[in-house]
C-alpha positions in Angstrom: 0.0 0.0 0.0 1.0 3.1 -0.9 2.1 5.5 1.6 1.7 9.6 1.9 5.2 11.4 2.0 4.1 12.8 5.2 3.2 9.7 7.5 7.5 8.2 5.9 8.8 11.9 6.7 7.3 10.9 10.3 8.0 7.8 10.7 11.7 8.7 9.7 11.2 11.1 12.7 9.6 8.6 15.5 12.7 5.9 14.5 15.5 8.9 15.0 13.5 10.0 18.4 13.4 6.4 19.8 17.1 5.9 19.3 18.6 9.2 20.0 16.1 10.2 23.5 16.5 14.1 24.3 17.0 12.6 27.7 20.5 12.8 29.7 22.0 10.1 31.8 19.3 7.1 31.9 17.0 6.1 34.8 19.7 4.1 36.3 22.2 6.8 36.5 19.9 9.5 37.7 18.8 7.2 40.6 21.8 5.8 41.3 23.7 9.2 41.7 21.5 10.5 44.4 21.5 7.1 46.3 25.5 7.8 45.9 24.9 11.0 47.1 22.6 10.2 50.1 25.3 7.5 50.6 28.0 8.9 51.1 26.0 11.7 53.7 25.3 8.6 55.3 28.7 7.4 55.3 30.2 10.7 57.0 27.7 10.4 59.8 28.3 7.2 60.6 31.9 7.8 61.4 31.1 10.5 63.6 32.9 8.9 66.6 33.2 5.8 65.4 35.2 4.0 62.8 34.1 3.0 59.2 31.5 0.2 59.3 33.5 -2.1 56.7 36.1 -4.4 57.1 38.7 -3.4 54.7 41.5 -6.2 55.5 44.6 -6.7 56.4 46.6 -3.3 56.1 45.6 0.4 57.0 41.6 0.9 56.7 41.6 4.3 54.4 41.4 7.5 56.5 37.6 8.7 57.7 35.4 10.5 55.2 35.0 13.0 57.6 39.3 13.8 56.8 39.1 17.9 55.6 39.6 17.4 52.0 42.3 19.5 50.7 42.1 21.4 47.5 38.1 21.9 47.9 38.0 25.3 49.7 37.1 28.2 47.3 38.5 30.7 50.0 41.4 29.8 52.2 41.8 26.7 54.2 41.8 28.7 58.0 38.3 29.7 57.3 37.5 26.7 55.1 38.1 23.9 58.0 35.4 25.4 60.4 33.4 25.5 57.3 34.1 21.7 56.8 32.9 21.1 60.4 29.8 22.4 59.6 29.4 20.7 56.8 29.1 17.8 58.1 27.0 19.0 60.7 24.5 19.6 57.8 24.6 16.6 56.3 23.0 15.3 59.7 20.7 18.2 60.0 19.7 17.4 56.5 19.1 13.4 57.1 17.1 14.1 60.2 14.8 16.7 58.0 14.6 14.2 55.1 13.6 11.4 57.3 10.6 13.5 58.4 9.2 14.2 54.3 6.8 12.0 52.8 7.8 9.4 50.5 5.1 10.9 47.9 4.8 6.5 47.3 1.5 5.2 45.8 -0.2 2.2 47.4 1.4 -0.8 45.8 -0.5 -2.4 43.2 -2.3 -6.1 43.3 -0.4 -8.0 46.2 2.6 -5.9 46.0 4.0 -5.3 49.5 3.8 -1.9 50.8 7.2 -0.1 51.1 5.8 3.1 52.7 3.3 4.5 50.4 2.7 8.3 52.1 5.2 7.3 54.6 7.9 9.7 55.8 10.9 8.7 54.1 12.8 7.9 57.7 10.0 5.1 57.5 10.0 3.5 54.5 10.2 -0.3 55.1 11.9 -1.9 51.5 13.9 -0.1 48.8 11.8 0.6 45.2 13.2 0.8 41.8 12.3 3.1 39.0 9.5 0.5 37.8 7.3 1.0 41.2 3.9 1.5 40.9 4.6 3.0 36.8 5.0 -0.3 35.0 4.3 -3.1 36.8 3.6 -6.0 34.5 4.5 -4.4 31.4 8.2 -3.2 30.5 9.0 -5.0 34.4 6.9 -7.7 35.5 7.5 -7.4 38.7 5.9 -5.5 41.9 9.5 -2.8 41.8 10.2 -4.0 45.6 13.3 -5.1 47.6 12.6 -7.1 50.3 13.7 -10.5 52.4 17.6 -10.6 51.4 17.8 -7.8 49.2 16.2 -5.4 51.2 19.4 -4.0 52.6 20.0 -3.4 48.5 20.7 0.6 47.6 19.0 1.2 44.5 19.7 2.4 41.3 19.3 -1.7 40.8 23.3 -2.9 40.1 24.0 -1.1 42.9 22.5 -4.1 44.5 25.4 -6.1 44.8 27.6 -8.9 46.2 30.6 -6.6 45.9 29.0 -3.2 46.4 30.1 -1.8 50.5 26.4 -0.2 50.1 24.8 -3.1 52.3 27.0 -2.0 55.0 26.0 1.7 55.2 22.4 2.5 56.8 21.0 0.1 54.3 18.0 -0.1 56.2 17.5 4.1 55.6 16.1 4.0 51.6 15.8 7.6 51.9 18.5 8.0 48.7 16.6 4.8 47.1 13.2 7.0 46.9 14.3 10.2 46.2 16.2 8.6 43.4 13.6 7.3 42.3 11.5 10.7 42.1 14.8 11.7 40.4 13.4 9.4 37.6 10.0 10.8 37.3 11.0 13.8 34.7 11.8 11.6 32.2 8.7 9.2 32.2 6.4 12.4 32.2 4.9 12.1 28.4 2.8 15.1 29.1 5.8 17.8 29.2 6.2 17.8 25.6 3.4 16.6 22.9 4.1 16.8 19.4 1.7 17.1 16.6 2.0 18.6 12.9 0.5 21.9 11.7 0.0 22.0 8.2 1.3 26.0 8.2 4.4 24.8 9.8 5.7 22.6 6.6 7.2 22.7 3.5 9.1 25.2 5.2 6.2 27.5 5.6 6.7 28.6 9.3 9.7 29.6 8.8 8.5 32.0 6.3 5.0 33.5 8.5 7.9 33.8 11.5 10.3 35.5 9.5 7.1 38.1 7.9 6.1 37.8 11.7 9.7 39.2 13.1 10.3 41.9 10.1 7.0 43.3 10.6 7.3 43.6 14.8 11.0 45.3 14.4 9.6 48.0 12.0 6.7 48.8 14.1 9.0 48.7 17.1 11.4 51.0 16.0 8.3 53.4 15.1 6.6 53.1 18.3 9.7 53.7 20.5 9.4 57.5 20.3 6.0 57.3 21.2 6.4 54.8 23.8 9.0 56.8 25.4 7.5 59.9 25.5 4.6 58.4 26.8 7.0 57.0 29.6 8.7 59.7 30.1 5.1 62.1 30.9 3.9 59.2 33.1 6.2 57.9 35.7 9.8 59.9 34.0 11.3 56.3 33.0 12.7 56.3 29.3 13.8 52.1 29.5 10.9 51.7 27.3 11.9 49.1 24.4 10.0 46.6 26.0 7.2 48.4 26.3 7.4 49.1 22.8 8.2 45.7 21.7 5.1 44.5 23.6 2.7 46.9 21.8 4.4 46.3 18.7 3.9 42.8 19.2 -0.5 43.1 20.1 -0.6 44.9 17.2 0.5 42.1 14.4 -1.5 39.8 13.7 0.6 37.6 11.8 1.1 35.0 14.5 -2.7 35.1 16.0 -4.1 34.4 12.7 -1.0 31.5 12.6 -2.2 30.0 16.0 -5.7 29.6 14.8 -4.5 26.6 12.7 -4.3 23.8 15.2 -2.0 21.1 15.7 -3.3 17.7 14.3 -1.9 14.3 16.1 -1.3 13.7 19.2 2.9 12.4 19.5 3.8 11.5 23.2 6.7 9.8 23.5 8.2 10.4 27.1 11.7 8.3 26.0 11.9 10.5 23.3 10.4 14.0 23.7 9.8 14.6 27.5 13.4 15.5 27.7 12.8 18.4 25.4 13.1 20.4 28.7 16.5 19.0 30.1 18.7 21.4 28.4 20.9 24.7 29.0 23.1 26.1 26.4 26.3 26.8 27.9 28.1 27.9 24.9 29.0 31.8 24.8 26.7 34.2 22.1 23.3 32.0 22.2 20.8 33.8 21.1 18.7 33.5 24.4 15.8 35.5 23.3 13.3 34.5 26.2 15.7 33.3 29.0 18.7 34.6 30.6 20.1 31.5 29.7 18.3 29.1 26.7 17.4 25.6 26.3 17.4 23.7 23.1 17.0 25.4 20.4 17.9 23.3 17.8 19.2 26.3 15.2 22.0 26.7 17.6 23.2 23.3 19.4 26.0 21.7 20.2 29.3 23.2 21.3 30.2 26.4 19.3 26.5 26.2 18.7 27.7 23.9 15.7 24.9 21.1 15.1 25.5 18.1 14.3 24.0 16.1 11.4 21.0 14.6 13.7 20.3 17.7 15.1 20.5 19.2 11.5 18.0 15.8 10.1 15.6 16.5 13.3 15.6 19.9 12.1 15.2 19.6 8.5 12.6 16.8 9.1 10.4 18.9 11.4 10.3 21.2 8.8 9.4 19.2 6.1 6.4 17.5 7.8 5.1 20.7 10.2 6.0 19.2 13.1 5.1 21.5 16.0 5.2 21.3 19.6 1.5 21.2 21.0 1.0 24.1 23.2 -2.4 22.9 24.3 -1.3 19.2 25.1 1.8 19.8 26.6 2.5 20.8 30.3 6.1 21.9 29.4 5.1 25.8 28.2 3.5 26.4 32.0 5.3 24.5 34.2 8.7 25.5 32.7 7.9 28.8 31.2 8.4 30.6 34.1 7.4 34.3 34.1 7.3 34.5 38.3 10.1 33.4 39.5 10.6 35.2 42.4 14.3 33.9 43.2 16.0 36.9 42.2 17.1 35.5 38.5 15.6 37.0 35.3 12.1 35.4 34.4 11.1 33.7 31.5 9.4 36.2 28.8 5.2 35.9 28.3 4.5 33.0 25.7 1.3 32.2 24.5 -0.5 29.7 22.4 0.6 31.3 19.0 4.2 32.3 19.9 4.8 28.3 20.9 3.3 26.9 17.5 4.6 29.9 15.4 7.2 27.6 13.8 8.4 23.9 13.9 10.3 21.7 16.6 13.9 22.8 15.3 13.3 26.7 15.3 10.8 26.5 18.5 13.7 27.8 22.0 12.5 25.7 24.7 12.9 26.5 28.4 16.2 25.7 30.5 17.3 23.2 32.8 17.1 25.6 35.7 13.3 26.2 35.0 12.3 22.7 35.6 14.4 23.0 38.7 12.4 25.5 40.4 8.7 24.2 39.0 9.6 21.6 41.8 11.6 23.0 44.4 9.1 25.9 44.7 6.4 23.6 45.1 8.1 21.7 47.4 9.7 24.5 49.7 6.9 26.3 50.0 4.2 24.0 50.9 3.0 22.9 54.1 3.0 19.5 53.3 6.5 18.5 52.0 6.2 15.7 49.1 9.5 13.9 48.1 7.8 13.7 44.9 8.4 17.2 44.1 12.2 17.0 45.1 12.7 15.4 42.1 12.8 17.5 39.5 15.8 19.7 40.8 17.2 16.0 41.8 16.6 15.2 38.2 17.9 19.1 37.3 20.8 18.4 38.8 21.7 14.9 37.1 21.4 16.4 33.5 23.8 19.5 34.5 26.5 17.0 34.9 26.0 15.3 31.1 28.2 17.1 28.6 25.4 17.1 25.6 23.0 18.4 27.9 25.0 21.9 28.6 25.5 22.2 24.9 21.9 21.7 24.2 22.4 19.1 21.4 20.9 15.6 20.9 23.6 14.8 18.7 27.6 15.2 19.2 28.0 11.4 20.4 24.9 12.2 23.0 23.4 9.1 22.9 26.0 6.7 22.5 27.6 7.9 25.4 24.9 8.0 28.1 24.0 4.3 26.7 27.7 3.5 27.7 27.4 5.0 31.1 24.2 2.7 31.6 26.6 -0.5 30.0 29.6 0.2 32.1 27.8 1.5 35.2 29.1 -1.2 37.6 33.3 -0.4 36.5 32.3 3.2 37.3 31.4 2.3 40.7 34.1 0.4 41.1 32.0 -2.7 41.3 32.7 -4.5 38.4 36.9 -4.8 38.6 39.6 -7.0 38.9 41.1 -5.9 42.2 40.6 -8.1 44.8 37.4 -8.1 47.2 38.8 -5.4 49.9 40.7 -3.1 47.6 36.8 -3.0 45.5 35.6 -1.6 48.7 38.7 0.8 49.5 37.8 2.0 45.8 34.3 2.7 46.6 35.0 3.8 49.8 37.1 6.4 47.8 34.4 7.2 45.5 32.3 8.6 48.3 35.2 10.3 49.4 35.4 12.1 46.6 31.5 13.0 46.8 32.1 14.7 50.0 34.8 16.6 48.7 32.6 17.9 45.8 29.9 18.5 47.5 31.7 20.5 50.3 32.8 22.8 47.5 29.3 23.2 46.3 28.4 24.0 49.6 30.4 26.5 49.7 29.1 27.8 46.5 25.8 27.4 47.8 26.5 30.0 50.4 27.6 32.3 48.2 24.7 32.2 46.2 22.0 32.9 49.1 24.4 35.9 49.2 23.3 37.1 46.0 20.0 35.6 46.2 18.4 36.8 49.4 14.6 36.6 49.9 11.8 36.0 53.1 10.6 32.7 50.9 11.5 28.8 52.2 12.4 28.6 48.3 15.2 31.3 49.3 17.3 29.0 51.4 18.5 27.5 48.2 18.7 29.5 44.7 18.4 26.3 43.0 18.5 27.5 39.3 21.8 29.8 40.4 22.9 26.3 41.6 22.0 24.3 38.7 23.3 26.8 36.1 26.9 26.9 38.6 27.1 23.2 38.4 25.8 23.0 34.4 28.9 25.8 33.7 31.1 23.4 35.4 30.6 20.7 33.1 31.0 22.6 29.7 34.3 24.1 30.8 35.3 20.8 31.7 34.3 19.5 28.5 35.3 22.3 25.8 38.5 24.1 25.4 39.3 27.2 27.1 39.2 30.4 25.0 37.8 28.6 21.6 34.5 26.6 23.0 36.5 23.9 20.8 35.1 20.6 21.7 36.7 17.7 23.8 36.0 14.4 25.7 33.0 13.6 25.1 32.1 15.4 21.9 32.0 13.3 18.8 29.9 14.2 15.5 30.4 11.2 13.5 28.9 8.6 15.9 25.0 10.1 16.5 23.5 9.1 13.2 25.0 5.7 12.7 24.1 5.3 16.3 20.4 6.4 15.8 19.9 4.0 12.5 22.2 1.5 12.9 22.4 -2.4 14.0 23.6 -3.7 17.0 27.3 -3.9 15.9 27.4 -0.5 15.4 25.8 0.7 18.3 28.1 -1.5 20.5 31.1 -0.1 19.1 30.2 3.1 20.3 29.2 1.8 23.5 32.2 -0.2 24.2 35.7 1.6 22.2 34.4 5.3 21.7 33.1 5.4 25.3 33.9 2.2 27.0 37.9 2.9 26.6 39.2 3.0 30.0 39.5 6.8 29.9 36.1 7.1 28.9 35.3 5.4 32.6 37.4 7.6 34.2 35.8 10.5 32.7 32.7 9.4 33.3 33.0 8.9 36.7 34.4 12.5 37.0 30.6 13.6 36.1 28.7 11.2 38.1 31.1 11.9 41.4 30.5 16.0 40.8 27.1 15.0 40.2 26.2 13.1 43.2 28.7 16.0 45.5 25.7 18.3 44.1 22.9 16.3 44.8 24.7 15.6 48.6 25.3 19.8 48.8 21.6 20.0 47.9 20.4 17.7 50.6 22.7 18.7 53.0 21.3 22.3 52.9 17.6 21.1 52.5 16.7 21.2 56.2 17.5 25.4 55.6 13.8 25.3 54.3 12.7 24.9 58.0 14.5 27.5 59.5 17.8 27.0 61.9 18.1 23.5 63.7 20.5 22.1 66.2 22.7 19.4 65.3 20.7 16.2 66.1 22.2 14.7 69.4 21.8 11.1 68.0 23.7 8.0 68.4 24.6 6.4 65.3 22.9 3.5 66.4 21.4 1.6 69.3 20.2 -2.1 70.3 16.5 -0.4 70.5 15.0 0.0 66.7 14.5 3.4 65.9 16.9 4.8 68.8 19.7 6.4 67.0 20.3 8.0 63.2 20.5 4.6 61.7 19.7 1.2 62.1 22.7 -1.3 61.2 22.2 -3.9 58.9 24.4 -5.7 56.2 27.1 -7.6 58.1 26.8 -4.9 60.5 25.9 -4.4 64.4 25.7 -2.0 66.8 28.9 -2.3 69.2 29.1 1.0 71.7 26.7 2.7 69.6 28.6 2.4 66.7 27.7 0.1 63.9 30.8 -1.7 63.4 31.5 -5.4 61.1 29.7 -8.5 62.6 32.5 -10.9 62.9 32.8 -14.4 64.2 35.3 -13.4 67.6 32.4 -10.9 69.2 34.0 -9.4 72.2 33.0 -6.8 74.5 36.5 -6.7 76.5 39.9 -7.6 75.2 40.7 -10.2 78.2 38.0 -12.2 75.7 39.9 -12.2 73.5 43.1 -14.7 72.4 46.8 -14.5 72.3 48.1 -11.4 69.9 44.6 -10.1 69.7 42.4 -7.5 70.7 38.9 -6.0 71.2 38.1 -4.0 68.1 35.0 -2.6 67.3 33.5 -5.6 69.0 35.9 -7.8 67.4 39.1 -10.1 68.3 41.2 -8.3 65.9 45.3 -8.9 65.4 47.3 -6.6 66.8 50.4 -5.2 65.0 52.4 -4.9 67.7 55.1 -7.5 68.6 53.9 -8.2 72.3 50.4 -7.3 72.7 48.7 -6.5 76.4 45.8 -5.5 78.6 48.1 -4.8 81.8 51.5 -4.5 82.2 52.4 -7.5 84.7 51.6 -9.6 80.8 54.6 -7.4 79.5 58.4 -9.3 79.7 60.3 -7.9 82.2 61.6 -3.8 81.8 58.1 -3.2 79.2 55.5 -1.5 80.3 52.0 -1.8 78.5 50.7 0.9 76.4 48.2 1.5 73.9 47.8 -2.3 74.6 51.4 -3.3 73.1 54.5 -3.9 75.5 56.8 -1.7 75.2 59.8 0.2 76.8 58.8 2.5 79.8 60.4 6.2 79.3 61.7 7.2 82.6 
C-alpha cells in the first residue's frame, strides 16, 4: 500500500526519536547518583565517633570520610576547616529533616507489599526501583520492591550487589533509594512535551510566517519607540521603554494570532523521546537567548560552538518538512517551565502564549532551561505545608542532566546518545564494582568514590553560600537558589568538556557517531558503547561527572533542612540495640557495638581479656594486633616493658 510522504517523513522522525532520546544520563544513572549521594551523607555520619563500618582487610583501613579534604575550599583553608565542620553537621541536619518528608509513594498495586506509600521517608520499610507502581507488568513484571535478602540493597538496581560496600551503610535508611527514584520521574512524564503537525508549519512554511512575523514587529518597534518613550517619560519619567514598545508592537500584528488559529493535528507522546525536550541549558557563549537569561534547546543553535551536528541538523530539517510542532495545548512543558514569576532573584522567563509556541516547527521552536524545571519543583516543594519527596525530584533530576556534557550544549547529537548508553553498559566499572582488584581493595575504591563525593559536595556547599548571598529573599524557596545552583554546576561541566578560549570541543564530543548510532544495527551501536566510550578513559571521565554529580545532589540535601528555618545538630547515636533509637539502624554484616555500627564478625567481644593470644577488642571484634607483644596490663609485658596503647613496650623514665 502506498504511503503519503508525510506519514514516511514521520515515521523517519519517530525511528531517530526512539534511538537518540533528548534525555541525559538514563533512569539508572539518575537514581543511582543521588542514592550515591545520600550515601556517602550517610557514610560521613556514621563515622562521627566511630570507625568505618567495613572491614577493609589486612593493612591500614583508608582515612575517615569526615578527613578535611584539601584542594576543595574556594577561600582559604583557615576559614574553610570550620566550614568543613559544619558541613558535616548539615549533612545530619539534612538526614534528620529528610527522614521526616513524605515518600510521595503510591499504594502498591495487586499483592505488592507496601514499602511506605505516604510514609515519611525515615519510615520507608523496602527499597523501590524506577518501575514502582509505573509499570508493573508491562516493560518490568515485577511489583518494583526489595525485600527478604535484598532489602538492605541501595538502588539504582546494580547497585545491589555482592561486591558493592552499600549493604553495609544504613541500608535499612532508603531515603537515597526513593528520592532517586523521584529523580526518575521527569523523564517518564509524556505530558511535558506533545508533538503534533501543523499544516502551516511545513514545506518550510513557518519559517516563512515567522520570518514576515519578526520583520513586521522590528519596524513597528522602531516606530513606536518615540512614542512609547514619551509616553513613559510624561507618566512615571522612565525612558527604559523598548519593552514596552516591543510588547505593543507585538499586540498589534496579527501575523502569529491568525497562525495559532491553525491547530495542531496528532497527538505524538513519547516520554523516551520527547519529555526531555526540557533537560537542556546552552552553555556555549553568544546564544541567542531570546526568552531566558540562559536558553534551552534550540535546535538552530546546538552543540558546542553552537555547531549542530547532522542529527540535530536531520531533526531539524525533518520537522520542517512534515510541520512538526510542539502542542502548546497538550503539553505541560510551556506552563510549568515557562516561568514568568520566579521570584528567586534571577531573570524570568518572557510571556508566551498559544501562538508564539506553534509559530514555527520543533527545530526553530527555543525551549525553556534546565534551571526552570528545577524550580517548577523546588518551589512547590519549599513552600508547601506538606512536603512531598515527589516534588524534590525535579531539581534532583535538574541536577543529574547539568552534569552530562550534551545536555549543557543543548544538542541531541555530538556522540549524546551513545555515550549516556555506555554509562548505563559500564555503570558497575564506574562504581568500582565490576573490577579486577581483589574483594577489599573494591571496597577501598568505593569507599574512595564517596570520598570524593564529599569533597565535591563540600565545594558546592560553599558555593551554595555564596549564592543565598546574591540571592536573598523572606521565601522557604530562598534557602536554596536552586537555578543559580543548577546553572553553577551546568557551567562546570561545559568548561570541563570544551576548550578554554575557543569553545573547541573535547572528551566527550564526537559528531560522526549520532546518526549511525540512531539507525544503525547492534554492531554499530556496540562499538560506540564499548571503544568510543567504553575505553578505559572514557570510565574515568565518566566517573568525574557522576562523582560532581552526586557531591551536588549531597550539597543539595545537606542544605535542604535550611527550608525549616535553623536546627541544632541532632544529638543522635549512630545506632542503638533499641529500633529506631539512633540516626540509623545497622544492617548488612553490621551491628551496633558502643553505639557504633561496626562489622559483625565471628570473635564478638566486648573486652579484650575475651579475647586470644596477639589479639584485641576491636569494634567488638578479636582483631590482630600489629604490635610484637600485645597486652591488657602490664604485669603480661616481659620484664623492663611497660603496656601501652595495649602493646609492651619500653617505659620512658
Amino acid at each position: 500500500m502506498h504511503r503519503s510522504p508525510l506519514i514516511s517523513w514521520w515515521t523517519i522522525l519517530a525511528t531517530l526519536g526512539a534511538t537518540t532520546s533528548a534525555h541525559a544520563y538514563n533512569h539508572e544513572q539518575h537514581q543511582g547518583m543521588v542514592a550515591l549521594g545520600y550515601k556517602a551523607m550517610a557514610a560521613a555520619a556514621l563515622e562521627r565517633n566511630c570507625a568505618a563500618p567495613l572491614d577493609f582487610g589486612e593493612g591500614e583501613p583508608p582515612p575517615s570520610l569526615r578527613t578535611y579534604p584539601e584542594g576543595y575550599c574556594i577561600a582559604n583553608d583557615a576559614s574553610c576547616q570550620p566550614r568543613w565542620e559544619q558541613f558535616l553537621d548539615d549533612i545530619e541536619r539534612g538526614i534528620v529533616f529528610l527522614h521526616g518528608v513524605n515518600s510521595s509513594l503510591a499504594p502498591p498495586q495487586g499483592s505488592c507489599p507496601d514499602p511506605g506509600a505516604n510514609a515519611p521517608l525515615g519510615d520507608v520499610e523496602h527499597a523501590v526501583d524506577r518501575y514502582y507502581a509505573r509499570e508493573a507488568g508491562t516493560e518490568r513484571n515485577h511489583c518494583g520492591v526489595f525485600t527478604g535478602d535484598q532489602n538492605g540493597c541501595s538502588q539504582s538496581a546494580r547497585l545491589c550487589n555482592a561486591d558493592a560496600i552499600y549493604r553495609q551503610l544504613a541500608a535499612e535508611d532508603h531515603t537515597g533509594d526513593v528520592l532517586g527514584y523521584w529523580a526518575t520521574e521527569p523523564d517518564d512524564d509524556a505530558s511535558a512535551a506533545v508533538l503534533g503537525v501543523k499544516p502551516t508549519n511545513a514545506g518550510g512554511l513557518g519559517q516563512t510566517i515567522n520570518t514576515v512575523n519578526t520583520v513586521v514587529e522590528d519596524t513597528l518597534t522602531a516606530l513606536l519607540i518615540p512614542i512609547v518613550c514619551a509616553v513613559n517619560f510624561f507618566r512615571t519619567g522612565d525612558l527604559d521603554c523598548g519593552d514596552d514598545a516591543r510588547s505593543l508592537a507585538d499586540d498589534l500584528t496579527p501575523v502569529e494570532e491568525l497562525h495559532g488559529l491553525m491547530p495542531v493535528f496528532g497527538n505524538f507522546r513519547d516520554a523516551d523521546a520527547y519529555s526531555g525536550l526540557w533537560h537542556f541549558q546552552q552553555h556555549v557563549p553568544g546564544a541567542s537567548n531570546r526568552c531566558d537569561d540562559i536558553q534551552g534547546v534550540f535546535y538552530e543553535e546546538a552543540g558546542p560552538r553552537r555547531v549542530p551536528d547532522a542529527l540535530d541538523i536531520a531533526i531539524t530539517a525533518i520537522g520542517d518538512l512534515t510541520g512538526l510542532t510542539l502542542d502548546y495545548d497538550d503539553s505541560t512543558g510551556p506552563v510549568r517551565f515557562n516561568i514568568t514569576d520566579p521570584d528567586d532573584g534571577d531573570a524570568p522567563s518572557c510571556a508566551r502564549d498559544r501562538a508564539e509556541w506553534e509559530i514555527t516547527t520543533l527545530g526553530h521552536t527555543e525551549f525553556s532551561p534546565l534551571d526552570n524545571l528545577a524550580l517548577y519543583g523546588w518551589k512547590r516543594f519549599a513552600d508547601s505545608t506538606d512536603r512531598q519527596a515527589r516534588d524534590l525530584g525535579w531539581p534532583l533530576h535538574a541536577l543529574g542532566d547539568a552534569v552530562a556534557p550534551h545536555h549543557v550544549t543543548a544538542t541531541t547529537g555530538w556522540g549524546h546518545r551513545g555515550y549516556e548508553d555506555a554509562a548505563e553498559v559500564h555503570w558497575l566499572k564506574i562504581v568500582h564494582i565490576d573490577s579486577a582488584d581483589d574483594e577489599f581493595q573494591r571496597r577501598r575504591n568505593q569507599y574512595e568514590m564517596l570520598r570524593n563525593i564529599l569533597a565535591h559536595a563540600f565545594l558546592y556547599a560553599q558555593i551554595l553560600d555564596q549564592l543565598r548571598l546574591t540571592h536573598p529573599g523572606p521565601s522557604p524557596h530562598h534557602a536554596i537558589p536552586v537555578r543559580a545552583f543548577v546553572t553553577t554546576v551546568a557551567s562546570h561541566t561545559y568548561q570541563l568538556t570544551t576548550e578554554p578560549g575557543s569553545g573547541a570541543p573535547l572528551w566527550p564530543f564526537d559528531p560522526s557517531v549520532s546518526v549511525p548510532y540512531a539507525l544503525g544495527a547492534g554492531a554499530i551501536e556496540s562499538a560506540v558503547v564499548n571503544e568510543v566510550y567504553g575505553t578505559e578513559s572514557s570510565i574515568l571521565h565518566t566517573r568525574n561527572m557522576i562523582e560532581r554529580g552526586a557531591g551536588a545532589i549531597a550539597a543539595f540535601l545537606s542544605d535542604i533542612w535550611r527550608v525549616a528555618g535553623a536546627q541544632e545538630v541532632p544529638a543522635l547515636f549512630r545506632c542503638t540495640e533499641t529500633p529506631g533509637g539512633g540516626l540509623f539502624e545497622c544492617s548488612g554484616d553490621t551491628a551496633c557495638f558502643n553505639f557504633c555500627c561496626a562489622p559483625v564478625c565471628a570473635d564478638a567481644c566486648s573486652l579484650d581479656s575475651e579475647c586470644g593470644g596477639g589479639e584485641l577488642c576491636t569494634n567488638g571484634c578479636c582483631e590482630p594486633t600489629a604490635c610484637e607483644n600485645p597486652c591488657v596490663f602490664s604485669d603480661q609485658c616481659p620484664a623492663g616493658l611497660i603496656c601501652q596503647a595495649n602493646c609492651c613496650v619500653t617505659e620512658v623514665r
